[in-house]
C-alpha positions in Angstrom: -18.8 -20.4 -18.7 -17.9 -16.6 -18.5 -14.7 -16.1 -19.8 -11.5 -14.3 -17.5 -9.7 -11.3 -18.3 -6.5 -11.5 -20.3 -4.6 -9.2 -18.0 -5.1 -10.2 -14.5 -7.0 -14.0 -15.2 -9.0 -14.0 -12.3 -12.2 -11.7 -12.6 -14.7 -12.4 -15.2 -15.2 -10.0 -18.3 -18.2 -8.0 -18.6 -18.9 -9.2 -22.1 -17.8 -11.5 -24.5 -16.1 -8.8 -26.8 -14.6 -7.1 -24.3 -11.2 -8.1 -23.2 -10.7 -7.3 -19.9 -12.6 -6.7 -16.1 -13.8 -3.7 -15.2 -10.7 -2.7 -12.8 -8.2 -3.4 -15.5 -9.8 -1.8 -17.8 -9.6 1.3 -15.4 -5.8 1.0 -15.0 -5.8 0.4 -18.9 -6.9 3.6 -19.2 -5.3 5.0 -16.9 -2.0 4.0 -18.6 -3.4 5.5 -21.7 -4.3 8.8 -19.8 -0.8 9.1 -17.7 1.6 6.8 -19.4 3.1 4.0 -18.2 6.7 5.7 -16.9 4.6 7.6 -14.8 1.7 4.9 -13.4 5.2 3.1 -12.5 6.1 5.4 -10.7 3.5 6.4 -8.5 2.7 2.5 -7.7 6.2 2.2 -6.7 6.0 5.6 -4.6 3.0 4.3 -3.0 2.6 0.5 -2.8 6.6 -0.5 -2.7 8.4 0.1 0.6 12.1 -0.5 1.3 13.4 -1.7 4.9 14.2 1.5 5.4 10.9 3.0 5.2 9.7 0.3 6.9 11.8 1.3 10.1 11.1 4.7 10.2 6.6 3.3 9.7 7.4 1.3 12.5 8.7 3.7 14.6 6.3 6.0 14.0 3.5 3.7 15.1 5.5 3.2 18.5 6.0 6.7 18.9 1.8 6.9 18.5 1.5 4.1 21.2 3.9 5.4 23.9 2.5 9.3 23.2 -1.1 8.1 24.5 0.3 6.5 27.1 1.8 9.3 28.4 -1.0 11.2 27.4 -3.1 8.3 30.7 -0.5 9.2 33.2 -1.8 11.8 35.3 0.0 14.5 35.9 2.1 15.5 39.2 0.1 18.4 39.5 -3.3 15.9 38.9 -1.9 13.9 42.0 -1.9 17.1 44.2 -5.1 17.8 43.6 -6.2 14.7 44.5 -4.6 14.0 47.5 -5.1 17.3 49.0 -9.0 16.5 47.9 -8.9 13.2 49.5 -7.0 14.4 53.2 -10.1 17.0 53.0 -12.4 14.5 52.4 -11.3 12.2 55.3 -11.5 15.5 58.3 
């Protein structure tokens, strides 16, 4: 039975002697590399959002949806065109 790793108990290790999967291993290292004020802080940056942040994500996706919408809608000077194209089609 393959044993898990001791920080996150889910993966298996890659070895017997080693103490921990591959991917913490990685952010072990990382922490080692960076430190661990500073890994913090960039996972809170990144991963954490606040309701505020949320609202203004939210909004920005509706502002996307409505902008291609209006980007469909022809254009007055589009329906011109084609009427004056479809009166000359019909003489």
């Amino acid at each position: 039975m393959p044993s898990k790793c001791y920080f996150c108990s889910e993966r298996e290790r890659p070895s017997y002697f080693s103490y921990f999967c591959d991917d913490c291993a990685m952010l072990r290292r990382m922490l080692m590399i960076y430190s661990p004020d500073k890994c913090t802080e960039i996972l809170k940056r990144t991963c954490l959002r606040d309701d505020k942040q949320i609202d203004y994500k939210i909004g920005q996706e509706i502002k996307k949806i409505v902008n291609k919408d209006i980007e469909k809608m022809p254009t007055i000077h589009e329906e011109k065109i084609s009427a004056v194209t479809t009166r000359s089609k019909k003489l």
